[in-house]
LUMKOL-465724 format. One line per 8 residues: their letters; for each residue x, y, z of C-alpha. Coordinates in nm, 2 decimals, padded with zeros to 4 digits. Layout:
BEGIN
a = X Y Z ~ ...
// end
This chain:
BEGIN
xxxxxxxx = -12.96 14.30 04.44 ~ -13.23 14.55 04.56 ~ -13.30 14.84 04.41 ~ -13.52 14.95 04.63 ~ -13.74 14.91 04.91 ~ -14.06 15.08 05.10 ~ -14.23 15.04 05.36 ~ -14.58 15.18 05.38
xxxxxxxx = -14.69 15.34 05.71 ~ -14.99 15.12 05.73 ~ -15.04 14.75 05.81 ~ -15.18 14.54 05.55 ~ -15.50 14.33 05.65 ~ -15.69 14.07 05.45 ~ -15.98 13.80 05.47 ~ -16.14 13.46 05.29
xxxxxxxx = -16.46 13.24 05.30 ~ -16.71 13.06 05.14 ~ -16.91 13.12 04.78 ~ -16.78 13.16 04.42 ~ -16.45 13.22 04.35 ~ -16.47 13.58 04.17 ~ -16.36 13.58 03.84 ~ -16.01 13.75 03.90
xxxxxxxx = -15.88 13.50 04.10 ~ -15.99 13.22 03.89 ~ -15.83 13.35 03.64 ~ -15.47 13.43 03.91 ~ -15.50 13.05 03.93 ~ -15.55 12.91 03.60 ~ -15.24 13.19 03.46 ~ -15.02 13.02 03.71
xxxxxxxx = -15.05 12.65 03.67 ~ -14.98 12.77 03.29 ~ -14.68 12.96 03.32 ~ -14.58 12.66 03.58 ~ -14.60 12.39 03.32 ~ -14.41 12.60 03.05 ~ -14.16 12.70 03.31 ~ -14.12 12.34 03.46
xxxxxxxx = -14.06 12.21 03.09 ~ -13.79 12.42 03.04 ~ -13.62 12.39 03.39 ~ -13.59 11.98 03.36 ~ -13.49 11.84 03.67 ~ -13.39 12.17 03.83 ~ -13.51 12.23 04.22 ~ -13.48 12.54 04.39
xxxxxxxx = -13.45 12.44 04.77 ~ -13.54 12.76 04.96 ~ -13.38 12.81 05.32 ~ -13.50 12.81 05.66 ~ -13.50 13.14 05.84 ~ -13.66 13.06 06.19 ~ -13.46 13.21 06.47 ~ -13.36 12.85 06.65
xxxxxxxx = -13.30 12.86 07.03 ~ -12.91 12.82 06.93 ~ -12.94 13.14 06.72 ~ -13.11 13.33 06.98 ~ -12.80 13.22 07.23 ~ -12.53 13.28 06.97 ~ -12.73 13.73 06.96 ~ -12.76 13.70 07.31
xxxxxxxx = -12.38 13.68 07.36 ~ -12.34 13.98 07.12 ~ -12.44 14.29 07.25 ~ -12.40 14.49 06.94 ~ -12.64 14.27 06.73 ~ -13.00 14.28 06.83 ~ -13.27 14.03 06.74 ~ -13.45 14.25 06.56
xxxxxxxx = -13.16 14.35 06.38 ~ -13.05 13.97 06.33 ~ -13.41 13.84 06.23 ~ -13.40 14.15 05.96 ~ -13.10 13.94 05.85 ~ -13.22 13.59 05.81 ~ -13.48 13.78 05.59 ~ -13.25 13.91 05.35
xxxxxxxx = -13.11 13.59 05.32 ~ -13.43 13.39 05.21 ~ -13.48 13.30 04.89 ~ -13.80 13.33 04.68 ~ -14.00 13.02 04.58 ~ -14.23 12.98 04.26 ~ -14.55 13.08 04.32 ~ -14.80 12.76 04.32
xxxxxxxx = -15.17 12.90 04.38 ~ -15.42 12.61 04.53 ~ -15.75 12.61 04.43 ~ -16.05 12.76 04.66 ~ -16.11 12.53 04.96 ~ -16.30 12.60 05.28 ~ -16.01 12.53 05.50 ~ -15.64 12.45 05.47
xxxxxxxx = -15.45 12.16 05.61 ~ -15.11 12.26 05.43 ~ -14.95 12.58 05.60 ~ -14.77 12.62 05.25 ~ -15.09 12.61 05.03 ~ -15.30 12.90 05.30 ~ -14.96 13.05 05.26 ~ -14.94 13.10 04.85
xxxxxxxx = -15.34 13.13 04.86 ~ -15.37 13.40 05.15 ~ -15.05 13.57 04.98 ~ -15.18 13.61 04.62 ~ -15.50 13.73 04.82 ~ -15.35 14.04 05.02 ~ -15.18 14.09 04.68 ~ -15.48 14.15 04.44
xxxxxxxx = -15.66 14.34 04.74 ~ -15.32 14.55 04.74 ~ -15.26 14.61 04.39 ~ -15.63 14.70 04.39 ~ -15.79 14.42 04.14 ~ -16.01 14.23 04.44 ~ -16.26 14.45 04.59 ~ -16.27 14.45 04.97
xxxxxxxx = -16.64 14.24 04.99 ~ -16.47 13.96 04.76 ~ -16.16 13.97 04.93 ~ -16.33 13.94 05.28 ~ -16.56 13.67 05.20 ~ -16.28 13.48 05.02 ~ -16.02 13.54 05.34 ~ -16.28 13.51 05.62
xxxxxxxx = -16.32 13.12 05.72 ~ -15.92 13.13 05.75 ~ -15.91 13.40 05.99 ~ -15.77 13.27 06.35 ~ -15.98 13.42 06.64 ~ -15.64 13.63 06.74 ~ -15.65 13.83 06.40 ~ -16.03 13.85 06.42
xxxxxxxx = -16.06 14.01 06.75 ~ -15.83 14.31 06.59 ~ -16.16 14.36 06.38 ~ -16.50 14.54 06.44 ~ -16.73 14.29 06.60 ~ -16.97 14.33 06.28 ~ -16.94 14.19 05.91 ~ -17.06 14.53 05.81
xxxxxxxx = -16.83 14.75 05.98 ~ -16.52 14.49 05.90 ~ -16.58 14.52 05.50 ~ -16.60 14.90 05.54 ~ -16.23 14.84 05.76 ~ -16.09 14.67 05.44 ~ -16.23 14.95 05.22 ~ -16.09 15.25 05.42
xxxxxxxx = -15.76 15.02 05.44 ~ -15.74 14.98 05.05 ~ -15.81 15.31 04.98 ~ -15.56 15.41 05.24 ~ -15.32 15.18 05.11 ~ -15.37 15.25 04.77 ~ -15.36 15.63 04.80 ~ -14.99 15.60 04.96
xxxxxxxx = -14.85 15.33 04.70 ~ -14.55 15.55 04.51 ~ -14.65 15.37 04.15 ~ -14.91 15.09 04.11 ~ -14.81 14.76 04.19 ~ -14.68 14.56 03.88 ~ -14.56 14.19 04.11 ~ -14.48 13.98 04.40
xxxxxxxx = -14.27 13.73 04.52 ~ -14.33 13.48 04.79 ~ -14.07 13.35 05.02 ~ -14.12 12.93 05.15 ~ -14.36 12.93 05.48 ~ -14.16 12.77 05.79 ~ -14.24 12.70 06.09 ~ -14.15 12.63 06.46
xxxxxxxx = -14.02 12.32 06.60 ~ -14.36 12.26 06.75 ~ -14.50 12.26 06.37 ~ -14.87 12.46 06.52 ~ -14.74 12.84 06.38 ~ -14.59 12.92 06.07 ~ -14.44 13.23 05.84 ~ -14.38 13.34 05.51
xxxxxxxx = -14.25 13.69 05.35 ~ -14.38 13.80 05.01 ~ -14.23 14.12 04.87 ~ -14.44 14.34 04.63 ~ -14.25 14.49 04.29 ~ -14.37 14.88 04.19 ~ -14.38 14.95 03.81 ~ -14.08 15.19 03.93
xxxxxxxx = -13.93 14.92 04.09 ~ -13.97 14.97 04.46 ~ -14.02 14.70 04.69 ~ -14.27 14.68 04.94 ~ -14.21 14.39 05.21 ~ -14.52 14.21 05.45 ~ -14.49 13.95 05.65 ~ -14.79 13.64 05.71
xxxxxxxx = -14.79 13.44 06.04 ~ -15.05 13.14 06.06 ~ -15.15 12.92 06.31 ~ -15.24 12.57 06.33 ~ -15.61 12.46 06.52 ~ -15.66 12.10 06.50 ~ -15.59 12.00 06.13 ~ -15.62 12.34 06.00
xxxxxxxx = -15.44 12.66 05.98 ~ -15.56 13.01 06.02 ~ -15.41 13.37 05.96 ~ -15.32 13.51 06.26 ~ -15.14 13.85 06.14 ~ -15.02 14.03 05.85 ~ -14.81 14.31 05.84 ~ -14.54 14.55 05.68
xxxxxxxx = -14.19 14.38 05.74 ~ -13.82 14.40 05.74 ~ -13.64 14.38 05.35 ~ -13.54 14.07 05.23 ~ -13.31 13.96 04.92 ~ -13.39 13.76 04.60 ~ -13.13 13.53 04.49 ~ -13.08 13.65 04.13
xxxxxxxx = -13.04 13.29 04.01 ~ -13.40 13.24 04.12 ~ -13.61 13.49 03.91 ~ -13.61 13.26 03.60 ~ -13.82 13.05 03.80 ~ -14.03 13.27 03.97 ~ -14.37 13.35 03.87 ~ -14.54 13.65 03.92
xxxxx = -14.89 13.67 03.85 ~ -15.13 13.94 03.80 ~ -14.79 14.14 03.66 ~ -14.52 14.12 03.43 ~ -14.21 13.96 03.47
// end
């Protein structure tokens, strides 16, 4: 049950690539394979299988033949109805043949550049060799002036958050029927419990997949029988 949600008027951007991992993300990693194990030991045998929200070519007939339901409204919809997923942070790698591991990995990314706790020249060197071309040509054509983007951005960003960001939950990636572009939905918790929702669409090159676009999106809903399994790190449960 939400409640409640925002939607800042500014569009999230982040970035990855080669070097040390900084110390605050290390640490993201190594809290959440911990609170993993404990959980899994607990849980037993328990799965959580989360659902597929892709519009299908069937769905998009079935709003077509309703003129009081648009897609927009209809994909806003299928969001609510997704379920979160525990978060399962990969380690560092120079490229990403699993949409689901750039997924968790990009995600816990935009959220520590979000909540503040990765600087902008960490968080761009760390995001930047998973960057598609289509998200990079939204950028300034130098590394200088596209670390001083992701500053003003933060600090934009920052300066509009209600309360400080205490969590996040991550929804499964999907993707097409093709299986070359994916999505996932991760929804950001306040310490005055607000919601803040974004949306990640990737793109698969050859073996690997990229970040094409990330960006403020419509609410979705937690099933409640879900939060004893999800992790949230970098905030309290």
């Amino acid at each position: 049950m939400r409640t409640g949600w925002l939607v800042l008027p500014l569009s999230g951007l982040l970035l990855f690539s080669t070097g040390c991992v900084p110390d605050k993300v290390q640490e993201e990693i190594e809290k959440t394979e911990n609170e993993n194990a404990e959980k899994q030991s607990g849980q037993g045998d328990e799965e959580v299988a989360p659902e597929d929200i892709e519009v299908s070519e069937e769905q998009k007939e079935e709003l077509e033949s309703h003129d009081h339901v648009s897609e927009e409204e209809a994909v806003a919809e299928l969001t609510e109805e997704q379920e979160s997923i525990e978060i399962d942070l990969p380690k560092k790698k120079n490229e990403f043949t699993s949409h689901q591991e750039l997924s968790q990995y990009v995600s816990n990314l935009f959220y520590l550049y979000h909540k503040g706790d990765l600087d902008t020249d960490e968080f761009y060197e760390m995001l930047r060799p998973h960057l598609h071309d289509d998200f990079l040509e939204l950028l300034p054509a130098s590394e200088a002036d596209r670390k001083e983007t992701f500053e003003v951005l933060q600090y934009t960003f920052l300066q509009y958050l209600p309360a400080p960001i205490e969590s996040y939950e991550l929804t499964e990636a999907t993707t097409n029927i093709r299986g070359d572009e994916g999505e996932s939905y991760r929804k950001y918790v306040t310490d005055d419990s607000q919601f803040i929702y974004y949306v990640l669409r990737m793109k698969k090159e050859g073996s690997q997949w990229f970040v094409t676009y990330d960006s403020p999106a419509p609410p979705y809903e937690i099933d409640p029988s879900l939060e004893s399994s999800f992790e949230s790190p970098g905030g309290e449960e």
